[in-house]
DODREN-831589 format. One record per atom (N, C-alpha, C, O): residue number from 1; residue in three letters; atom name; x, y, z. Coordinates in steps of 0.2 Angstrom, whole numbers, padded with zeros to 4 digits. Example, Ala and Ser with C-alpha at 12.3 -4.5 7.8 and 13.67 -1.06 7.14 Angstrom:
num  residuo  atomo  east  north  up
1  Ala  N  0066  -0028  0039
1  Ala  CA  0062  -0022  0039
1  Ala  C  0066  -0016  0039
1  Ala  O  0071  -0017  0042
2  Ser  N  0064  -0011  0035
2  Ser  CA  0068  -0005  0036
2  Ser  C  0064  0000  0039
2  Ser  O  0067  0006  0040
END
This chain:
num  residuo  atomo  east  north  up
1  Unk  N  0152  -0771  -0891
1  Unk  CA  0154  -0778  -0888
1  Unk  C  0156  -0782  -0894
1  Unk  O  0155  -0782  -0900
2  Unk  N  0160  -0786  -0892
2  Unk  CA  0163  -0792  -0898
2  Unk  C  0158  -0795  -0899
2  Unk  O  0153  -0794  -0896
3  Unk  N  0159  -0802  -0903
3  Unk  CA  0156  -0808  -0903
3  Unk  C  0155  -0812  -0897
3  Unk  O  0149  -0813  -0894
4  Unk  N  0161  -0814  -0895
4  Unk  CA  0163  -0816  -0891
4  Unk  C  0160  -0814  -0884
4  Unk  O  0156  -0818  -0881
5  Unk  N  0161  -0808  -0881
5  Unk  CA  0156  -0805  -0876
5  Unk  C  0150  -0806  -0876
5  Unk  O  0147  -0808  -0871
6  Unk  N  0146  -0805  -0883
6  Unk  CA  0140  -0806  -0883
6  Unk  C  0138  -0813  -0882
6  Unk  O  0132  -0814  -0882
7  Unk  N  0143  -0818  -0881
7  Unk  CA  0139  -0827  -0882
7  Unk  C  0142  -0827  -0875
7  Unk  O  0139  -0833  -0873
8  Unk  N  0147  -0824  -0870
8  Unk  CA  0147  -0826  -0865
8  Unk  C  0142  -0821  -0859
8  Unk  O  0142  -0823  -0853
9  Unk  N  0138  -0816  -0862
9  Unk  CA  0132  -0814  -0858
9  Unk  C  0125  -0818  -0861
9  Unk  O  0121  -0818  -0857
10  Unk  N  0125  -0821  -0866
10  Unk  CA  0119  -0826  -0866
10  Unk  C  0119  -0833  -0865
10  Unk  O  0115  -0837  -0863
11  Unk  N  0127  -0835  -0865
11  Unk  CA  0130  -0841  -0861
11  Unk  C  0125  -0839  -0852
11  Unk  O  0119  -0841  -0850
12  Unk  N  0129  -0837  -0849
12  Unk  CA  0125  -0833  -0842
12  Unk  C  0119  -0832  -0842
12  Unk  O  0116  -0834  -0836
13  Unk  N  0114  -0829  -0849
13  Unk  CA  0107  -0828  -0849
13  Unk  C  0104  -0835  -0848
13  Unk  O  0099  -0836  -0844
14  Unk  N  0107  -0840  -0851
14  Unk  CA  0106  -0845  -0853
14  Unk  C  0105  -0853  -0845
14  Unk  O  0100  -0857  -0844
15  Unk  N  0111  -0850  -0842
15  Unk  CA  0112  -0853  -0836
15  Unk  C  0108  -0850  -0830
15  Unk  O  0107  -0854  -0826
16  Unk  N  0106  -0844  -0829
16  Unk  CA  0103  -0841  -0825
16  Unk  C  0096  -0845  -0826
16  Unk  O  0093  -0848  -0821
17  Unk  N  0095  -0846  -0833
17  Unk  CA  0088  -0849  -0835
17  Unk  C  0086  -0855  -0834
17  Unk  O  0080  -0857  -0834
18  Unk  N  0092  -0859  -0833
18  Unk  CA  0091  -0867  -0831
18  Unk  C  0091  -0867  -0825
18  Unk  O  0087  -0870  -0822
19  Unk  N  0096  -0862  -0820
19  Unk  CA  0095  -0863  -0813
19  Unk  C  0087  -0861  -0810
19  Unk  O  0085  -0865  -0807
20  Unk  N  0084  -0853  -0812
20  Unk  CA  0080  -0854  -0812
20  Unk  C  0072  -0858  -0812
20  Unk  O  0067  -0858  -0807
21  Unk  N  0072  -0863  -0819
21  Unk  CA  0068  -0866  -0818
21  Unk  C  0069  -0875  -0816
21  Unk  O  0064  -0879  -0815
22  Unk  N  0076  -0876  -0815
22  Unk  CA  0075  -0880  -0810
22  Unk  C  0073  -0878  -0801
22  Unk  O  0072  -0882  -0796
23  Unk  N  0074  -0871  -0802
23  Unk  CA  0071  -0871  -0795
23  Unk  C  0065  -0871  -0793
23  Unk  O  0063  -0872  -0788
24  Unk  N  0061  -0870  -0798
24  Unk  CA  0053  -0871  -0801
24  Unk  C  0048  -0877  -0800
24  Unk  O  0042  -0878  -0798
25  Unk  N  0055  -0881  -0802
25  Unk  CA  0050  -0886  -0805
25  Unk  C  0053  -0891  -0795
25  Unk  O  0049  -0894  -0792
26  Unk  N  0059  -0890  -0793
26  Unk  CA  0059  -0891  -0785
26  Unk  C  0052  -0888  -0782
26  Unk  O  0047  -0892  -0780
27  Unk  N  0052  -0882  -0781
27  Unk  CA  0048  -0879  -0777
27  Unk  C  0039  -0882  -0781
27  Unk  O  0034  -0882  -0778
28  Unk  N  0040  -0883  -0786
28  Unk  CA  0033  -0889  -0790
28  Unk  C  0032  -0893  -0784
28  Unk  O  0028  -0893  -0780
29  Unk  N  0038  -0897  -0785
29  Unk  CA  0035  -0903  -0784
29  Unk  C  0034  -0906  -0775
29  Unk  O  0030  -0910  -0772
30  Unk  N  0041  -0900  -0772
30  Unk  CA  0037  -0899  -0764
30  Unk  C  0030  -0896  -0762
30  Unk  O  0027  -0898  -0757
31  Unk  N  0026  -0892  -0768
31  Unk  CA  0019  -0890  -0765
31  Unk  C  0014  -0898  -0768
31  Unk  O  0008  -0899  -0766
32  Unk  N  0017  -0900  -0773
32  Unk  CA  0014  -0907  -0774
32  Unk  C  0015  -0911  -0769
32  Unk  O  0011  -0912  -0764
33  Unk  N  0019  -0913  -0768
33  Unk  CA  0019  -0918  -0761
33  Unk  C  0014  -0914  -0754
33  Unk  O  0010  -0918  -0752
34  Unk  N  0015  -0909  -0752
34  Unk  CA  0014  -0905  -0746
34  Unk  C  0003  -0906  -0750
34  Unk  O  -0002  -0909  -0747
35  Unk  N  0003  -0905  -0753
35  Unk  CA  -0005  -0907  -0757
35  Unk  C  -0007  -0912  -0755
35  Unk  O  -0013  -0912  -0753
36  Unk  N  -0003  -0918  -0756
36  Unk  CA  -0007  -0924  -0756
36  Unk  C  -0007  -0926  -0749
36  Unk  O  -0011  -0930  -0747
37  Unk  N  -0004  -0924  -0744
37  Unk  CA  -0002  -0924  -0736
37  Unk  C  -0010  -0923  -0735
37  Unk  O  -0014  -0919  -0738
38  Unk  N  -0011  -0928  -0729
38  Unk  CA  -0017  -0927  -0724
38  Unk  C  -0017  -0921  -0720
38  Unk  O  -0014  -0920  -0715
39  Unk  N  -0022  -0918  -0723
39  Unk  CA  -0025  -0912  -0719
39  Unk  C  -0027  -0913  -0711
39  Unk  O  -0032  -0916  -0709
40  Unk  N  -0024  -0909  -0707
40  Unk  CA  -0025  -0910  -0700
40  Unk  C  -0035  -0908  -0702
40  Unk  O  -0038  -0904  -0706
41  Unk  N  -0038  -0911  -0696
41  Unk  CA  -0045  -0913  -0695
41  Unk  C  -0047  -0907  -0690
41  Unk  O  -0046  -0909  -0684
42  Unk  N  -0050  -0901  -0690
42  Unk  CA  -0053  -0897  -0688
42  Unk  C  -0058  -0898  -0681
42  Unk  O  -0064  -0900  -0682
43  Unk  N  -0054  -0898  -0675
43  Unk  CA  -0059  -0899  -0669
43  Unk  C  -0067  -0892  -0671
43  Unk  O  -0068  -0887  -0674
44  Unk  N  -0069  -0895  -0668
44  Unk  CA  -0076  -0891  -0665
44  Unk  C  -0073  -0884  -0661
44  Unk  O  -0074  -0878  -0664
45  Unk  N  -0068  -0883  -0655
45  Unk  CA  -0068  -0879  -0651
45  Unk  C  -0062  -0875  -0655
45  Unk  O  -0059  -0870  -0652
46  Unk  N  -0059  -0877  -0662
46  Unk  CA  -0056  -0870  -0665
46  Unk  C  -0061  -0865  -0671
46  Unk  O  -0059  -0860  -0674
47  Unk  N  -0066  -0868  -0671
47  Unk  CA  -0071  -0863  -0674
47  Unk  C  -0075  -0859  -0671
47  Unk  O  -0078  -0861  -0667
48  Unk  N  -0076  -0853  -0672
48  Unk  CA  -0081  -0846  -0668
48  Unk  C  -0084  -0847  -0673
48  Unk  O  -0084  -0849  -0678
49  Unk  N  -0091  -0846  -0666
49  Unk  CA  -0098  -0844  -0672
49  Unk  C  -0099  -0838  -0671
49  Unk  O  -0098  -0834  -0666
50  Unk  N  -0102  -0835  -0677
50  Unk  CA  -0104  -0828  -0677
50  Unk  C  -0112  -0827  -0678
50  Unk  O  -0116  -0830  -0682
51  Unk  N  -0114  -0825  -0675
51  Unk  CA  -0123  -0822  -0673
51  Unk  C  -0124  -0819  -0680
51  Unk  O  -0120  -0816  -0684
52  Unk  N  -0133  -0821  -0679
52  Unk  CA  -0134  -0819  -0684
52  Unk  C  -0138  -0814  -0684
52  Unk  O  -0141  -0812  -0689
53  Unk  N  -0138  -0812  -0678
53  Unk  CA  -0138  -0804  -0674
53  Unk  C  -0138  -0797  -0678
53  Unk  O  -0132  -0795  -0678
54  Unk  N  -0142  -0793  -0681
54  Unk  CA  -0139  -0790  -0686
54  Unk  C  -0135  -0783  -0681
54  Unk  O  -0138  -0782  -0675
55  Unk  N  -0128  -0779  -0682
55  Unk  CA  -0125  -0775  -0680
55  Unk  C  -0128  -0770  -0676
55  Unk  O  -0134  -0770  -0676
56  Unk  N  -0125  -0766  -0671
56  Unk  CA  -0128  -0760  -0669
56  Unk  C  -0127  -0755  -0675
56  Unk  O  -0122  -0754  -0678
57  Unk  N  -0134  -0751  -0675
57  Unk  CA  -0130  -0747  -0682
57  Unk  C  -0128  -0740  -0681
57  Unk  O  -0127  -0735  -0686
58  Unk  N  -0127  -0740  -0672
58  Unk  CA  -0122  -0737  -0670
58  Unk  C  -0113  -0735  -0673
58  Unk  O  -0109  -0731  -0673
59  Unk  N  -0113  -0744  -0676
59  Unk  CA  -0108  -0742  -0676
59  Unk  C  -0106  -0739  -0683
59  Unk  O  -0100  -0739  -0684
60  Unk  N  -0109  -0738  -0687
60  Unk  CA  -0107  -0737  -0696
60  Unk  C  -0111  -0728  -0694
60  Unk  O  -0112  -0725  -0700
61  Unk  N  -0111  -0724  -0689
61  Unk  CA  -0115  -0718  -0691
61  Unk  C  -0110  -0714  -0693
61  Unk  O  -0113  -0709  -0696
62  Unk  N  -0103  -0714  -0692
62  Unk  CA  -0098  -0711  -0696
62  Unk  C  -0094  -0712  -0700
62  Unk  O  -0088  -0710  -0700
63  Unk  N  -0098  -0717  -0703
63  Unk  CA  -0093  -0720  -0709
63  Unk  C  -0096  -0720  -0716
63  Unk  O  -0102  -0720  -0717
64  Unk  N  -0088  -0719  -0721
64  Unk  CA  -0092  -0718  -0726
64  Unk  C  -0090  -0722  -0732
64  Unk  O  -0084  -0724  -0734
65  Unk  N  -0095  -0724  -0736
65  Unk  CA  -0095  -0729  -0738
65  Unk  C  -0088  -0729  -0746
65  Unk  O  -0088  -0726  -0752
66  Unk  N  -0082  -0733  -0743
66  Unk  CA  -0078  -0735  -0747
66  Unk  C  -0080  -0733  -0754
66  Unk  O  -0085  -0734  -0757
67  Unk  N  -0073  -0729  -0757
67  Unk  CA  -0075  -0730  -0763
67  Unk  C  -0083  -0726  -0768
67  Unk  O  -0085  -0725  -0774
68  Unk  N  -0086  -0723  -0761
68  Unk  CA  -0092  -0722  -0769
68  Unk  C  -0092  -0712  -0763
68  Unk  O  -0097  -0709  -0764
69  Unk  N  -0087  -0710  -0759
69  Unk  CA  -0086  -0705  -0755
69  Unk  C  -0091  -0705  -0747
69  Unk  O  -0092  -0710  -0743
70  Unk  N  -0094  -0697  -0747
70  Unk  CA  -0098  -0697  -0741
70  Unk  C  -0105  -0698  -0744
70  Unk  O  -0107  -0698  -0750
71  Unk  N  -0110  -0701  -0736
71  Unk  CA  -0116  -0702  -0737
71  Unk  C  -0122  -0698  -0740
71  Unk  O  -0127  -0701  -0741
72  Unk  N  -0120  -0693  -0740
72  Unk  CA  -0126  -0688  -0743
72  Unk  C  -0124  -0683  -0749
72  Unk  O  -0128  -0678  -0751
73  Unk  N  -0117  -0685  -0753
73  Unk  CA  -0118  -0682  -0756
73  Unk  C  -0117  -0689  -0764
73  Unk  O  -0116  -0695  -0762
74  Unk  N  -0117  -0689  -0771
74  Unk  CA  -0116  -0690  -0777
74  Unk  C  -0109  -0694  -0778
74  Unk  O  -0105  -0690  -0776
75  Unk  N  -0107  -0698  -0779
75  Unk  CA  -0103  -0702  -0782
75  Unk  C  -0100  -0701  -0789
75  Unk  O  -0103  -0703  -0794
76  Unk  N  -0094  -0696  -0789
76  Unk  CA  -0091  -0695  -0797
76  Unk  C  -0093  -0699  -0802
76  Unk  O  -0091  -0699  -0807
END
């Protein structure tokens, strides 16, 4: 590549770099604004309540515990 080639692919690197972080620093400043916005106020009738009921332990009798293999045998 000449000179010249070379400074108009970093000319390019260069503009790509500005377009970039102006999009940045947009996309900034709309989750700043969207931040300071008044949080809608959570009714009562959109929260579930969960028991404090412990499971049936029907339902774990075939299952095996993620990550450490089956239940009766050693963990690599």
């Amino acid at each position: 590549m000449s000179l010249q080639d070379d400074l108009t692919a970093v000319r390019r690197c260069l503009d790509d770099l500005v377009r970039t972080v102006a999009q940045l620093e947009r996309n900034l400043a709309r989750a700043n604004e969207n931040e300071f916005r008044p949080q809608p106020v959570r009714r009562a009738d959109d929260l579930v309540t969960i028991s404090d009921a412990p499971y049936n332990t029907a339902l774990w009798t075939d299952s095996d515990d993620e990550g450490l293999g089956v239940r009766d045998r050693r963990a690599p």
